[in-house]
Backbone and ligand atoms as CSV (ligand in chain L), in Angstrom:
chain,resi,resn,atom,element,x,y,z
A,1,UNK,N,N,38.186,-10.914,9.686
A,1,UNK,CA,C,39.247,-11.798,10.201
A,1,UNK,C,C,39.461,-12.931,9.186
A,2,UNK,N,N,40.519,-13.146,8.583
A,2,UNK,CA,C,40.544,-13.925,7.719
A,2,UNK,C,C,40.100,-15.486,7.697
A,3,UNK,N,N,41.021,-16.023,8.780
A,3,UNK,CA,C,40.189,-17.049,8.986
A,3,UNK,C,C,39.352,-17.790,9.821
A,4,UNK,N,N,38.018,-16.825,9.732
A,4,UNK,CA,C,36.855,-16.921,10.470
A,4,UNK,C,C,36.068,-17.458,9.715
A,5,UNK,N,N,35.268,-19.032,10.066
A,5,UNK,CA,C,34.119,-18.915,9.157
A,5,UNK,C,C,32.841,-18.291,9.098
A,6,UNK,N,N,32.390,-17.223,10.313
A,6,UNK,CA,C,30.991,-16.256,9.692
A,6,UNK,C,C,31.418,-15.341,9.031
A,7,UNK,N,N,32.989,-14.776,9.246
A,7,UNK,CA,C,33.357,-13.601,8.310
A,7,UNK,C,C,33.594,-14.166,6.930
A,8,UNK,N,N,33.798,-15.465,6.260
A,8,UNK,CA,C,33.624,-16.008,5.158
A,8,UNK,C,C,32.242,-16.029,4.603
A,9,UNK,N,N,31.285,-16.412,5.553
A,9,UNK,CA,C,30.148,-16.681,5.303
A,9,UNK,C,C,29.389,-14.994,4.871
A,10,UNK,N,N,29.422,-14.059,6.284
A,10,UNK,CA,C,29.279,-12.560,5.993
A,10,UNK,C,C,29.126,-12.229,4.638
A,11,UNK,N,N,30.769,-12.466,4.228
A,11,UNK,CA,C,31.246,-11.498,2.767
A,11,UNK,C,C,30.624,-12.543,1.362
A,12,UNK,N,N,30.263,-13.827,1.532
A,12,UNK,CA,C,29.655,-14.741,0.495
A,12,UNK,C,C,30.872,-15.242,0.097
A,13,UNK,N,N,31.696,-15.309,0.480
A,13,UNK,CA,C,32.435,-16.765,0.578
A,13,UNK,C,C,32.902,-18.091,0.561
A,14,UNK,N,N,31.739,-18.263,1.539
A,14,UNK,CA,C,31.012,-19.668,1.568
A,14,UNK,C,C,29.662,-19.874,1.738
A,15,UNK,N,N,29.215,-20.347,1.046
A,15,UNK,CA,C,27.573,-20.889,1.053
A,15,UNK,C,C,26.877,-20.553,2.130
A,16,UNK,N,N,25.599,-19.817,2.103
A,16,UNK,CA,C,24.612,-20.323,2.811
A,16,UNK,C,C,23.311,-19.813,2.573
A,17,UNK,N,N,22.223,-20.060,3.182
A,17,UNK,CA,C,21.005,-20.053,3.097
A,17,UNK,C,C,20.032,-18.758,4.065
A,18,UNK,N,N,20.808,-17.620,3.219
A,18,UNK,CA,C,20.274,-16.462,3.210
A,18,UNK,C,C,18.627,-16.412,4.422
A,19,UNK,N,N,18.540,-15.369,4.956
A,19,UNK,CA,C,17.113,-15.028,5.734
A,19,UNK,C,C,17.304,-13.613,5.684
A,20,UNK,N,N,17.972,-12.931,5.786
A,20,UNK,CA,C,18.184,-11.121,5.798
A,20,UNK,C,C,19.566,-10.981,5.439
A,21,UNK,N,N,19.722,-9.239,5.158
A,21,UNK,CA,C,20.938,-8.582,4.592
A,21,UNK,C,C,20.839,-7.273,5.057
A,22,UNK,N,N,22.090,-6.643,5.614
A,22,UNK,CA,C,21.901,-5.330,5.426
A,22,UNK,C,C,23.809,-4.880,5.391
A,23,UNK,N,N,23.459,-3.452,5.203
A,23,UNK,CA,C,25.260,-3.469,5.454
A,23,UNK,C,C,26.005,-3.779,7.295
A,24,UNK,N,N,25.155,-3.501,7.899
A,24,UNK,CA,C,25.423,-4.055,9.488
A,24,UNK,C,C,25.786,-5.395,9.734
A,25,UNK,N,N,24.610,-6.330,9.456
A,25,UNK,CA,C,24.109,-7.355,9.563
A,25,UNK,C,C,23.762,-8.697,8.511
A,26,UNK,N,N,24.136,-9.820,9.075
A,26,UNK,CA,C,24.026,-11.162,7.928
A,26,UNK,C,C,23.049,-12.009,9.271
A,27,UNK,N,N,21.759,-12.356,8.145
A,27,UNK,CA,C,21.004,-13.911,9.272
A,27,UNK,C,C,21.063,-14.892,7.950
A,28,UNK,N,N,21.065,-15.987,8.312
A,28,UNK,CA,C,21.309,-16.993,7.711
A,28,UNK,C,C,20.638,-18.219,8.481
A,29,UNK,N,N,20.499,-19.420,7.818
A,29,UNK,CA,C,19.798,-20.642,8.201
A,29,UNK,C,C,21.239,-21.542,8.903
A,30,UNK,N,N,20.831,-21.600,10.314
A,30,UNK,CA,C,21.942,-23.168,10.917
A,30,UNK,C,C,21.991,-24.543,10.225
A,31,UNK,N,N,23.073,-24.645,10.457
A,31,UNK,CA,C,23.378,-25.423,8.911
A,31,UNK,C,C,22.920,-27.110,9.862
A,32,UNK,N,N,22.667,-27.116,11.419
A,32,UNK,CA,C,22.082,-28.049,11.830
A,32,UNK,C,C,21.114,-27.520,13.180
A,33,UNK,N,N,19.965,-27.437,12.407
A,33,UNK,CA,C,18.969,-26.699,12.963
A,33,UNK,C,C,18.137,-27.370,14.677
A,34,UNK,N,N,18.179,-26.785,15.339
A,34,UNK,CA,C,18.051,-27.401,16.735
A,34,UNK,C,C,16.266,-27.243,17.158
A,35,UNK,N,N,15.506,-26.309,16.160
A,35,UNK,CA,C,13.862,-26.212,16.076
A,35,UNK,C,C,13.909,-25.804,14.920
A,36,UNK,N,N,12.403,-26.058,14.786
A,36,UNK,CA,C,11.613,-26.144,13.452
A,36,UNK,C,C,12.255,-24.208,12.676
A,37,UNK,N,N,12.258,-23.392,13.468
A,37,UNK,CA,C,13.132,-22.444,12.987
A,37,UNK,C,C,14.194,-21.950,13.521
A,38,UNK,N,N,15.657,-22.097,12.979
A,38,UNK,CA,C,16.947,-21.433,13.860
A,38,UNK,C,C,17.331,-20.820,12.695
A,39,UNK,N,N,17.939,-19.931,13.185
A,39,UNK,CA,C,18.470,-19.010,12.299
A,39,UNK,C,C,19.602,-17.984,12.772
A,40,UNK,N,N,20.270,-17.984,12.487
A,40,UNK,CA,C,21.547,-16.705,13.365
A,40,UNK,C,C,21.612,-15.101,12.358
A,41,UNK,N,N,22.148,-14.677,13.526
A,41,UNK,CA,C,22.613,-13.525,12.828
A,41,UNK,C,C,23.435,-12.715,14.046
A,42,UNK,N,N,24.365,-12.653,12.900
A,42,UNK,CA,C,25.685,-12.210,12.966
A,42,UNK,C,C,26.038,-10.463,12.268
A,43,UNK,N,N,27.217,-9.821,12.835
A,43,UNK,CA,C,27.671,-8.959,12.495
A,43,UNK,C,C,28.608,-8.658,11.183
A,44,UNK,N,N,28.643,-8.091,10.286
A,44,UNK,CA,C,29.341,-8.417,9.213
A,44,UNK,C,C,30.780,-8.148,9.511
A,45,UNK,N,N,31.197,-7.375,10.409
A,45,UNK,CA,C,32.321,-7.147,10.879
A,45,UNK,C,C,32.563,-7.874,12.571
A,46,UNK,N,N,33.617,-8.591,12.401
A,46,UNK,CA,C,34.209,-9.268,13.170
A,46,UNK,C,C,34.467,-8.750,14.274
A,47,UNK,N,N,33.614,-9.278,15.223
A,47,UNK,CA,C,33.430,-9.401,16.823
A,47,UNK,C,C,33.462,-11.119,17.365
A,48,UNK,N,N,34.433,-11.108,18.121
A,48,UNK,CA,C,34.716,-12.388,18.542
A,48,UNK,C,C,33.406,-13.001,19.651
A,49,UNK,N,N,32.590,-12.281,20.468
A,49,UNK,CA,C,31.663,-12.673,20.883
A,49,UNK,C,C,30.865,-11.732,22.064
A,50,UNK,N,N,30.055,-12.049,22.863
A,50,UNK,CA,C,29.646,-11.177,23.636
A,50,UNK,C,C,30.579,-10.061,24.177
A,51,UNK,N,N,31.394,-11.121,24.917
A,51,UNK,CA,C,32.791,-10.541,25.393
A,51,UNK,C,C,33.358,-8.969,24.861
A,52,UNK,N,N,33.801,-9.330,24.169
A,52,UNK,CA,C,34.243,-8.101,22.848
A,52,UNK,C,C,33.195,-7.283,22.489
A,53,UNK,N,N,32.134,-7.113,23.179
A,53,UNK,CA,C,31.058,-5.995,22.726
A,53,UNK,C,C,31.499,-4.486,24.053
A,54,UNK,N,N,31.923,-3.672,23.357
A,54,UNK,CA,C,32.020,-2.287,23.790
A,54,UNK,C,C,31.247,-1.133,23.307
A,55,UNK,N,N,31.725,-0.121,24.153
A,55,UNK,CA,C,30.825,0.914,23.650
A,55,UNK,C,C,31.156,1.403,22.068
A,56,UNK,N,N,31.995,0.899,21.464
A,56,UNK,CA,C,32.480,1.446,20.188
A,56,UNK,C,C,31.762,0.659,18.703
A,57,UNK,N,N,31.595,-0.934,19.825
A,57,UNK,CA,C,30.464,-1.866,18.715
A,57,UNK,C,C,29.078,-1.914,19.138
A,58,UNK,N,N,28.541,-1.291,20.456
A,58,UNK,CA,C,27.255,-1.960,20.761
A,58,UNK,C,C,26.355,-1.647,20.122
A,59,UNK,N,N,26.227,-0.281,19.340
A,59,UNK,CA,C,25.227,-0.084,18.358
A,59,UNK,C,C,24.853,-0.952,16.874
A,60,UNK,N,N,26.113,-1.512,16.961
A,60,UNK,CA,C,25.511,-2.766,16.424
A,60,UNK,C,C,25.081,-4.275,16.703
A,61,UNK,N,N,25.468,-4.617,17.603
A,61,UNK,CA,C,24.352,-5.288,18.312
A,61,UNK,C,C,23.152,-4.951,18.832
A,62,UNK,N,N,22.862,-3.616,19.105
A,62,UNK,CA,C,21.221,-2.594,19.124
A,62,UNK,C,C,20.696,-3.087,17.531
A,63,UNK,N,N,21.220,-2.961,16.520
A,63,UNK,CA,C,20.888,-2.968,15.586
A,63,UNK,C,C,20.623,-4.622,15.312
A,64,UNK,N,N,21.242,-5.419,15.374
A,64,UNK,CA,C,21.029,-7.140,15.633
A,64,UNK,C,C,19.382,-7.324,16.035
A,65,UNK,N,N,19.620,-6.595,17.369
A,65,UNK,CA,C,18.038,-6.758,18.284
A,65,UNK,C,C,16.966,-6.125,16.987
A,66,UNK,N,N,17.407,-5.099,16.809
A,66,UNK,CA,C,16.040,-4.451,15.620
A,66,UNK,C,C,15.907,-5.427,14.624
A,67,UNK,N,N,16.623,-5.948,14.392
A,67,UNK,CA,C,16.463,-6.594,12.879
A,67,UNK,C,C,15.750,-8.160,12.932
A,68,UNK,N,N,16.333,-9.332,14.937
A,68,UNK,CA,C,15.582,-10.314,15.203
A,68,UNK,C,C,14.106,-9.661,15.786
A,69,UNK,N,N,14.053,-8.481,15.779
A,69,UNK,CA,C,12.491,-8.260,16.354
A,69,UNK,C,C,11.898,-8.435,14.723
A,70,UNK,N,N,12.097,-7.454,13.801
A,70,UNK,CA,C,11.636,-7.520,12.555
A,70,UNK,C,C,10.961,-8.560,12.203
A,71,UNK,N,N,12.324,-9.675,12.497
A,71,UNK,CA,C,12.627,-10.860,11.651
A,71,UNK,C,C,11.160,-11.599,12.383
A,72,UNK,N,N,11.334,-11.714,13.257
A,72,UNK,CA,C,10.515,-12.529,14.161
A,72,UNK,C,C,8.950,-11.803,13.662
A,73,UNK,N,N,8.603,-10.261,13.427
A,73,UNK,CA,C,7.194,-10.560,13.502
A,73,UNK,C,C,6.670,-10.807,11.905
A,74,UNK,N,N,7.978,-10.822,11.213
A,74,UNK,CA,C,7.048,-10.922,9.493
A,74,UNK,C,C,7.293,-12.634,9.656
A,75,UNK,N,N,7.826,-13.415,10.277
A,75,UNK,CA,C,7.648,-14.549,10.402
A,75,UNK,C,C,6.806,-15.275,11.313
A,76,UNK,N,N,5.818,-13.846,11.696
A,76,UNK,CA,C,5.138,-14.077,13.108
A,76,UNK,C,C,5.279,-15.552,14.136
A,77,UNK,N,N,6.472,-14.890,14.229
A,77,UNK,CA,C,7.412,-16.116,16.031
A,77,UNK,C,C,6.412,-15.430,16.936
A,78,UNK,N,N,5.769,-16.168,17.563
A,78,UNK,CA,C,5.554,-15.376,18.814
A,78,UNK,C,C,5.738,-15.392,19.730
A,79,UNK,N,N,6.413,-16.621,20.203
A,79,UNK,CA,C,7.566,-17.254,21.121
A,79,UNK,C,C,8.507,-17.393,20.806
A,80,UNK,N,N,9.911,-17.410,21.087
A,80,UNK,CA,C,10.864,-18.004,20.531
A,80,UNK,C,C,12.099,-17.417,21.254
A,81,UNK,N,N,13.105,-18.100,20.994
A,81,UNK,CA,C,14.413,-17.707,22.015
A,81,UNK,C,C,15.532,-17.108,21.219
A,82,UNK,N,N,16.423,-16.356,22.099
A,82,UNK,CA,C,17.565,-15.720,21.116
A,82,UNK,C,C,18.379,-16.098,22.307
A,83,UNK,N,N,19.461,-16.560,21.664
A,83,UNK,CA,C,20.901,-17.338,22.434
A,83,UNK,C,C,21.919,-16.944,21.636
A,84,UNK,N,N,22.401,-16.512,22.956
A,84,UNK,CA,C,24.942,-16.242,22.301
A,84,UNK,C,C,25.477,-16.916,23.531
A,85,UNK,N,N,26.010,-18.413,22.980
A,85,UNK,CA,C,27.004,-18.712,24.174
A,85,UNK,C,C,28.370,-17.671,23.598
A,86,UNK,N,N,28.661,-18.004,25.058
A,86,UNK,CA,C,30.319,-17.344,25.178
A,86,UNK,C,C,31.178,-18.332,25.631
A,87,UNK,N,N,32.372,-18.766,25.062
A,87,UNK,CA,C,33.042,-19.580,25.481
A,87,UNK,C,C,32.988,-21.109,25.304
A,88,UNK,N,N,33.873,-22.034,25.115
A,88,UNK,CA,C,32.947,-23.230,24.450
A,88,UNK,C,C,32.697,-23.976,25.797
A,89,UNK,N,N,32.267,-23.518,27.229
A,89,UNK,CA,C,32.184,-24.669,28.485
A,89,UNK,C,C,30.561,-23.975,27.992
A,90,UNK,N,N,30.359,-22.992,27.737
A,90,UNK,CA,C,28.814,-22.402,27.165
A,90,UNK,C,C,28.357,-23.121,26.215
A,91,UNK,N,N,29.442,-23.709,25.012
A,91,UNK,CA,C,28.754,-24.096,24.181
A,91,UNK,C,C,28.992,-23.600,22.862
A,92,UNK,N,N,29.911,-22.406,22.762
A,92,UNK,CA,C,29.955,-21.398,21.698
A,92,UNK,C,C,31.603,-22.235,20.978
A,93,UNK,N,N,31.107,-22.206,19.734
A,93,UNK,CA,C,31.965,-23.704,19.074
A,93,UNK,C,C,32.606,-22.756,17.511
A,94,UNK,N,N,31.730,-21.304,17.235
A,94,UNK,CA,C,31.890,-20.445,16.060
A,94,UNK,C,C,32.727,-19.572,16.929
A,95,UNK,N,N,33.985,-18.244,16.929
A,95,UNK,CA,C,34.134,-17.566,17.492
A,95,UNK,C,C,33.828,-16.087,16.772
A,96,UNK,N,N,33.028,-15.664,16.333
A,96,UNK,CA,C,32.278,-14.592,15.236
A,96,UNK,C,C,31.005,-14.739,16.222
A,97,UNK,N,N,30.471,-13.533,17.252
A,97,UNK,CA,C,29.331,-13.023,17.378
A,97,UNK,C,C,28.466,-13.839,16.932
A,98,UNK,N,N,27.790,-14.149,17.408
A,98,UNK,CA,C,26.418,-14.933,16.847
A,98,UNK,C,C,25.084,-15.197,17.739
A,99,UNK,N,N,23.697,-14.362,16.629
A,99,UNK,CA,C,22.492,-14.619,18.015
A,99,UNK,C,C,21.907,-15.972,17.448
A,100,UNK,N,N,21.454,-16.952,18.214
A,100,UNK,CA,C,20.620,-17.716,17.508
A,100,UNK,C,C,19.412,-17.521,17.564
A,101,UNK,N,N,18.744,-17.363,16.902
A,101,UNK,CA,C,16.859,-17.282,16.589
A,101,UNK,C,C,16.189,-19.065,17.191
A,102,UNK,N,N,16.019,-18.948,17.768
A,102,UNK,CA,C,14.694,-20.343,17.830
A,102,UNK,C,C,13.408,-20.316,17.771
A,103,UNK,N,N,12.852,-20.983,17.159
A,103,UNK,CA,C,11.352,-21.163,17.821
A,103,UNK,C,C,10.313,-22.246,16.899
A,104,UNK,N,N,9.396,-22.800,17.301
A,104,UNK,CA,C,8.622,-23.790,16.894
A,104,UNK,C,C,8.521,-24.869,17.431
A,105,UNK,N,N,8.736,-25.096,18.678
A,105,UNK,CA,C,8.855,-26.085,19.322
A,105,UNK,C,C,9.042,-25.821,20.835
A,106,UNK,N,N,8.262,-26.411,21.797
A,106,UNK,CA,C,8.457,-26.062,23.226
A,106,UNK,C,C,10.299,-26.122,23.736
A,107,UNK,N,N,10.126,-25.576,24.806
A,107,UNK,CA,C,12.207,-25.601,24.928
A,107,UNK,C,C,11.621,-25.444,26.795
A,108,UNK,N,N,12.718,-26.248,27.150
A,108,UNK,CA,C,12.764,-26.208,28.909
A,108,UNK,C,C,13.871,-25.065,29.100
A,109,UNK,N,N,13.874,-24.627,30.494
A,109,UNK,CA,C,14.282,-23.892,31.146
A,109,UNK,C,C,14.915,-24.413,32.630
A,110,UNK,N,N,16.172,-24.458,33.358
A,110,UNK,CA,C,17.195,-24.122,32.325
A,110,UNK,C,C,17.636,-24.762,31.581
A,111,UNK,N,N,18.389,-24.494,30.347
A,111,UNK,CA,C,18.908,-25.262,29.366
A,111,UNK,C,C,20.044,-25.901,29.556
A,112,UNK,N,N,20.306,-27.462,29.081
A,112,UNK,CA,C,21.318,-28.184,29.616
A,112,UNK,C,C,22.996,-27.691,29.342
L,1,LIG,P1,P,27.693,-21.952,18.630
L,1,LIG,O1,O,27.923,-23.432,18.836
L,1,LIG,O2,O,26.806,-21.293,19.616
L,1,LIG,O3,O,29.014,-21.239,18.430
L,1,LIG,O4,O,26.887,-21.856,17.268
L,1,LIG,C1,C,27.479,-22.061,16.024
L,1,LIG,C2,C,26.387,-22.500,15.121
L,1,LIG,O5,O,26.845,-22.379,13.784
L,1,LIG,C3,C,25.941,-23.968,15.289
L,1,LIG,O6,O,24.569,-24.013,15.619
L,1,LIG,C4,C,26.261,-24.599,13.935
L,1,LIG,O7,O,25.299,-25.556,13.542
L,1,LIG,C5,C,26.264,-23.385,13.020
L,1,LIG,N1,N,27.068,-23.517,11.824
L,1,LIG,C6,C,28.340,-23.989,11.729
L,1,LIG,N2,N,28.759,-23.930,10.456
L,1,LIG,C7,C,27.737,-23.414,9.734
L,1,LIG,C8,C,27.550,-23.127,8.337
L,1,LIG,N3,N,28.510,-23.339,7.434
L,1,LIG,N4,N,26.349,-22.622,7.950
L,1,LIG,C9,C,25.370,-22.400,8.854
L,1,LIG,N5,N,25.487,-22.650,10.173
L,1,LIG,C10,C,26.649,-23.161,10.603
């Protein structure tokens, strides 16, 4: 989508601070990090958000999950949270798919 900034970010576009690659999938460092580790990852092809996940994209979001499990045990997280708001009354402020990675720091339940 042209003017999307994770699909800028995706294709290297615009800057950022690399964590994984594949042809599916881009994780990258939050550019304002909310725990000691956040990290997203996103689809390289443009999905507007949960919403927009069908049976024609969900195998790649299956593939998302494989890659924050990965991610998480060579960084051995052994707690940690994965978040996609939808909508910005959720909170969701990017409109490009996005999981966030957390962890390193206690987090309450539910979240404000
Ligand atoms: P959300 O608010 O759930 O849509 O999440 C969007 C996230 O993208 C926020 O946590 C932002 O800090 C992060 N973000 C926005 N711009 C950038 C960027 N250029 N590089 C890395 N993270 C970004």
């Amino acid at each position: 989508m042209s003017n999307c900034l994770f699909c800028k970010i995706a294709a290297g576009e615009i800057p950022s601070n690399t964590v994984y690659e594949d042809e599916v999938c881009y994780a990258f460092h939050d550019i304002a990090p909310q725990a000691p580790t956040h990290f997203l990852v996103i689809p390289k092809a443009h999905i507007g958000s949960v919403s927009e996940v069908t049976a024609d994209n969900s195998g790649t979001v299956a593939h998302i999950f494989e890659v924050i499990a990965k991610l998480a045990k060579e960084q051995n997280l052994e707690s940690y949270r994965v978040v996609s708001n939808i909508g910005e009354q959720a909170g969701q402020s990017v409109f490009h798919l996005h999981f966030h990675v957390l962890s390193g720091r206690d987090m309450t339940w539910p979240p404000g």
